[in-house]
C-alpha positions in Angstrom: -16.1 -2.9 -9.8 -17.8 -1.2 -12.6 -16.2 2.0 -11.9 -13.0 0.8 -11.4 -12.9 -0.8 -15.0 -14.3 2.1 -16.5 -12.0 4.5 -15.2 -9.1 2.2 -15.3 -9.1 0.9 -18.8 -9.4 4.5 -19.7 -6.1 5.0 -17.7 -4.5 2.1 -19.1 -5.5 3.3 -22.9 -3.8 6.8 -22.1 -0.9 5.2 -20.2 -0.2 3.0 -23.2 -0.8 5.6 -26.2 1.6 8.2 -24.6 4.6 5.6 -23.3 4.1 6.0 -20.2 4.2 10.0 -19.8 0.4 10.1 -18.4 0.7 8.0 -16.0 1.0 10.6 -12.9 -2.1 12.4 -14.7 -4.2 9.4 -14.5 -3.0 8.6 -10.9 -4.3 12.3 -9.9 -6.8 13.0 -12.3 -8.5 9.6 -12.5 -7.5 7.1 -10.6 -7.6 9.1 -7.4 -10.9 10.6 -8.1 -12.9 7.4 -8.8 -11.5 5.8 -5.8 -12.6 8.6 -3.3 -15.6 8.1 -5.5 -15.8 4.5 -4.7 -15.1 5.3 -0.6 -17.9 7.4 -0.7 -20.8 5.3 -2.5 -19.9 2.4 0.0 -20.7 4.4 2.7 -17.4 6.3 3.7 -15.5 9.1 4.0 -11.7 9.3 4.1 -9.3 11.9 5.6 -6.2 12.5 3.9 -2.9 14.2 4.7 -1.9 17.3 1.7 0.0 15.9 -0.9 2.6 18.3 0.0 3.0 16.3 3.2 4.2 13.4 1.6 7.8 12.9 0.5 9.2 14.4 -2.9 12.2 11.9 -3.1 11.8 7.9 -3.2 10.9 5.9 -0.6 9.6 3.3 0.5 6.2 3.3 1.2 4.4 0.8 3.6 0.9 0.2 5.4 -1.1 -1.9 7.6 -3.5 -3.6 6.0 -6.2 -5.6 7.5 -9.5 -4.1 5.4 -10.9 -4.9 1.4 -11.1 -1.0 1.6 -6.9 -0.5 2.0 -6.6 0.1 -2.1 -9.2 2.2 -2.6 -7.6 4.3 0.2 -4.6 4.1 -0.8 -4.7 5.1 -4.7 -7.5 7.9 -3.1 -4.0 9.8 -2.4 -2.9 10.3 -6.0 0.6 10.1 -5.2 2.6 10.7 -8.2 5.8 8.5 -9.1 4.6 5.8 -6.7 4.6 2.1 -7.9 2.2 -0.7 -5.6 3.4 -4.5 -4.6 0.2 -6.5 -5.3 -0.1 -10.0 -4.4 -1.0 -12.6 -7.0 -3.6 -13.6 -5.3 -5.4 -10.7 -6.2 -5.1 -11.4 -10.2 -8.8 -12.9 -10.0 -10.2 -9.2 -10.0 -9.7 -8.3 -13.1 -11.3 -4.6 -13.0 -8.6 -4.1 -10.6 -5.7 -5.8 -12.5 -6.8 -3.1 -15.1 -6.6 -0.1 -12.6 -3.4 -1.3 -11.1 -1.6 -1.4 -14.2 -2.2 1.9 -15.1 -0.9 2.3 -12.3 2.3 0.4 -12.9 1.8 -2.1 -10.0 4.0 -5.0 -9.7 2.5 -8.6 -8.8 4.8 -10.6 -6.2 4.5 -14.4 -6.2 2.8 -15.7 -2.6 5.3 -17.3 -0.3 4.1 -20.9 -1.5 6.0 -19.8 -4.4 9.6 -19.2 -2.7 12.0 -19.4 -6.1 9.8 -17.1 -7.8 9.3 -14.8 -4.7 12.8 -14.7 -4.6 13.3 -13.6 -7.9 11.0 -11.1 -8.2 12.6 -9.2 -5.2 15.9 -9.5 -7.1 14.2 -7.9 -10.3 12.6 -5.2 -8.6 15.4 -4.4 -6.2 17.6 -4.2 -9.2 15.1 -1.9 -10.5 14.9 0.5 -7.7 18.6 1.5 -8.0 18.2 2.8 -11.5 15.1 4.2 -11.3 14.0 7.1 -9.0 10.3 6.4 -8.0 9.0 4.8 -4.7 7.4 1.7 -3.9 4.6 1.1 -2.0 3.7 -2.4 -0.4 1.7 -4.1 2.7 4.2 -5.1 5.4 1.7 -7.7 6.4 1.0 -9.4 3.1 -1.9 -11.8 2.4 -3.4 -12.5 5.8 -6.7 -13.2 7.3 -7.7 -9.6 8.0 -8.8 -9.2 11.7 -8.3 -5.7 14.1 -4.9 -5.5 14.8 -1.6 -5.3 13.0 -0.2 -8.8 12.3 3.4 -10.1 11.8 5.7 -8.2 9.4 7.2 -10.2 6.1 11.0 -10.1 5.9 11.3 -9.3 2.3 10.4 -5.8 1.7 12.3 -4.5 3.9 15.3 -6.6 2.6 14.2 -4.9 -1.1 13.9 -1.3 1.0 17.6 -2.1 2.6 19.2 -2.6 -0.7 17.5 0.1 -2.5 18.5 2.1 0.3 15.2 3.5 0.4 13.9 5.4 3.5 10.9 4.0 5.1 7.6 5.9 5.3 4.9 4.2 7.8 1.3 4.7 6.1 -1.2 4.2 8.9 -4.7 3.7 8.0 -7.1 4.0 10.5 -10.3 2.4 9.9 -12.9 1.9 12.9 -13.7 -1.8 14.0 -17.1 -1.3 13.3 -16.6 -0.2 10.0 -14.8 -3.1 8.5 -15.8 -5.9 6.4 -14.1 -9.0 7.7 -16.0 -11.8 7.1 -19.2 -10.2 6.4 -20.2 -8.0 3.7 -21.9 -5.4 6.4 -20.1 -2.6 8.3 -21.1 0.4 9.6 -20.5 3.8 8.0 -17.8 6.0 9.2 -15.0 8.0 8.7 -11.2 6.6 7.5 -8.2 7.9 8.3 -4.7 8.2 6.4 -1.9 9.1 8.4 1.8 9.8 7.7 4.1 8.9 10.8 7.5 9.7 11.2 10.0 8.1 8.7 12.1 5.0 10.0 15.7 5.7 9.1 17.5 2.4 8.0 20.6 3.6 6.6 22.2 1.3 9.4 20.3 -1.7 8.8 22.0 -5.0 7.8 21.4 -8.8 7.1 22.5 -9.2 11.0 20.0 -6.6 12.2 17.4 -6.7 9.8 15.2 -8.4 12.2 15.6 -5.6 14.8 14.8 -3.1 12.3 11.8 -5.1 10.8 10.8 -5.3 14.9 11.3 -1.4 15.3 9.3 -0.5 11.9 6.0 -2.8 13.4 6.6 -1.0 16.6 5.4 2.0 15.5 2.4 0.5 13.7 1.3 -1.1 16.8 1.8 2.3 18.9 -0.4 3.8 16.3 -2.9 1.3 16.1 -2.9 1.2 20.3 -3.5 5.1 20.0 -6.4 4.9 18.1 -7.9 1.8 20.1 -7.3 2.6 23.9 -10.1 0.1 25.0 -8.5 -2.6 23.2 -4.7 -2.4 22.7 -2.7 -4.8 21.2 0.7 -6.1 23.2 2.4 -7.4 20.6 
């Protein structure tokens, strides 16, 4: 925690005093770097995809997410242009609120919150069609974390449709043993960040959203079943 508010007040500071034009160099240069930093002094190592493998126009970016680790991993990639969905929930952290906006990350009302949910997909879709960045968000939401992939919320993929943003599946791999569910103790080990093939929704509407959404945790669950052959998950 430390590290991260180090590293991301100095972010935010430079973010601020230059309007915005540093943010991408505080992403790579020092956002990215303390959390591979962080990975590694608790006990792990990631594997990353190039940055050239990732996409160069927006998207929309989404992950499973069942580990405490996920947003370390995640900002490890440095991905320029990219904006994260945080959950409210998370506001608590406050090293972390610091980080993330640096970052630019947007904090989405929890679902016990429906009229504010709701608007805040309407502000940020509305956003999306002016501006050209991606978006990057946890199809799973806020969730006790267990090992599998669990059921998909309804509206990102609404906010993705709109946009008309192209999906990008983000698997992260992280072995059972070397999670922290309820316990502060997991083994070391060695993460894994993945890129699978984009989902096109260009056809998707309100009547077959569903299908879509069912299609998009398809692949998750094939990729998860891939990785865990002794324990697969049906659905």
């Amino acid at each position: 925690m430390l590290l991260t508010l180090v590293t991301g007040s100095v972010s935010l500071v430079l973010v601020i005093i230059s309007f915005g034009l540093l943010r991408n160099f505080c992403v790579w240069h020092i956002i990215r770097r303390s959390s591979r930093a962080l990975t590694w002094l608790s006990g792990f190592n990631c594997v990353y995809p190039p940055i050239e493998a990732f996409p160069k126009h927006p998207v929309f970016y989404t992950f499973n997410h069942n580990s405490y680790m996920d947003v370390f991993i995640l900002t490890g990639i440095g991905l320029p242009n990219v904006r994260f969905i945080l959950s409210e929930k998370t506001l608590g952290y406050i090293p972390i609120v610091i980080s993330a906006l640096a970052t630019g990350t947007f904090y989405i009302p929890q679902q016990k919150h429906p009229k504010r949910r709701l608007k805040f997909f309407i502000r940020l879709t509305n956003k999306l069609k002016k501006h050209k960045y991606s978006i990057a968000a946890s199809s799973e939401g806020v969730h006790p974390h267990f090992h599998g992939i669990a059921p998909f919320n309804r509206g990102v993929y609404h906010m993705a449709m709109e946009a008309k943003l192209p999906i990008v599946p983000l698997y992260i791999h992280i072995p059972k043993e070397s999670n922290m569910f309820k316990t502060d103790y997991a083994k070391k080990g060695t993460f894994k960040l993945e890129i699978l093939d984009e989902v096109d929704n260009s056809t998707w509407t309100l009547d077959n959203l569903e299908d879509g959404i069912s299609q998009a945790r398809q692949v998750f669950i094939d990729r998860f079943n891939h990785h865990n052959p002794d324990t697969p998950q049906l659905e």
